[in-house]
C-alpha positions in Angstrom: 12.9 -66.2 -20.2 11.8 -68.2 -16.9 14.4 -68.3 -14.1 16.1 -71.0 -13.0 15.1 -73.3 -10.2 18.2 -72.8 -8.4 17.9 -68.9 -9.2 14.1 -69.3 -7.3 15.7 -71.4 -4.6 18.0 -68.5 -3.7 15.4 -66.0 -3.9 12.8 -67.5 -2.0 16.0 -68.4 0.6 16.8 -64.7 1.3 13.0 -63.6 1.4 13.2 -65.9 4.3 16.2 -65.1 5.9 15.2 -61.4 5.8 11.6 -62.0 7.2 13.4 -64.3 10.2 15.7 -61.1 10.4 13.1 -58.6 10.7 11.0 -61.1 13.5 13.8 -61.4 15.2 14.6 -57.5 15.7 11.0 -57.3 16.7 11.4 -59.5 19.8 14.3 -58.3 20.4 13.2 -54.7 21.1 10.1 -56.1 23.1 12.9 -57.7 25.0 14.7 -54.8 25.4 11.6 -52.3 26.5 11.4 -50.5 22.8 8.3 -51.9 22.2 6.0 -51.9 24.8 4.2 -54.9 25.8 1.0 -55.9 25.9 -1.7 -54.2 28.4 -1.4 -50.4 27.0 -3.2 -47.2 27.7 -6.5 -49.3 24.9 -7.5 -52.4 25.2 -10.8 -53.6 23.6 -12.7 -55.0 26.4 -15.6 -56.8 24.3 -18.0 -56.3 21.2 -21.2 -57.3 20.5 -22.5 -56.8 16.5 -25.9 -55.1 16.4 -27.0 -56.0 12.9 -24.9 -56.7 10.2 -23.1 -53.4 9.8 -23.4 -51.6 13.1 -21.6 -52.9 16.4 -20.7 -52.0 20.1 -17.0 -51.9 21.2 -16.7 -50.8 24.8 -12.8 -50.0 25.2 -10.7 -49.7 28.5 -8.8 -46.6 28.3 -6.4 -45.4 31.2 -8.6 -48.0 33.5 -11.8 -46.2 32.8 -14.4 -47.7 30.1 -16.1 -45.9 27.2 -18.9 -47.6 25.0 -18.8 -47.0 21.2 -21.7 -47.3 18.4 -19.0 -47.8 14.9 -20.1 -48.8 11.7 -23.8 -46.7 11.0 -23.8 -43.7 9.2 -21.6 -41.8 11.8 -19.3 -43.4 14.5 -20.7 -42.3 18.0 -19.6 -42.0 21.8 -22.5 -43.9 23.8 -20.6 -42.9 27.0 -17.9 -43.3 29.4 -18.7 -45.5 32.0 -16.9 -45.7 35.9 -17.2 -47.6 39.4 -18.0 -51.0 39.6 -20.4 -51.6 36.6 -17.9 -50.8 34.5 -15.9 -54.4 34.7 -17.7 -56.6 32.4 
């Protein structure tokens, strides 16, 4: 038995009403300060891919910069770096 078309209509209606609802709570708590904004304790900085399945991420963490080896057979700290050579 195949629904009807007005049936559909009112289906796909409140599947968008209810995704509206849910973007507009999310602004709204940015708004309010629930959700932090952008510019938290990470941030990835820049990445550069190796080979195909090995790349370097270096990451900004509480204003200091570590460098990161992900994607070989074990995920590795390359280091942390500070000062001025840490801005890229």
């Amino acid at each position: 038995m195949l629904p009807s078309l007005a049936s559909l209509l009112i289906a796909l209606l409140a599947l968008a009403v209810v995704l509206g609802l849910i973007l507009l709570a999310q602004r709204l708590a940015r708004f309010t300060g629930l959700i932090p904004k952008s510019g938290g304790r990470l941030q990835l900085e820049e990445t550069l891919a190796l080979d195909p399945r090995r790349r370097l991420h270096l990451v900004a963490c509480d204003g200091r910069h570590v460098l990161l080896l992900t994607g070989g057979g074990q995920d590795q700290v390359i280091g942390w770096l500070s000062g001025p050579e840490a801005r890229p």
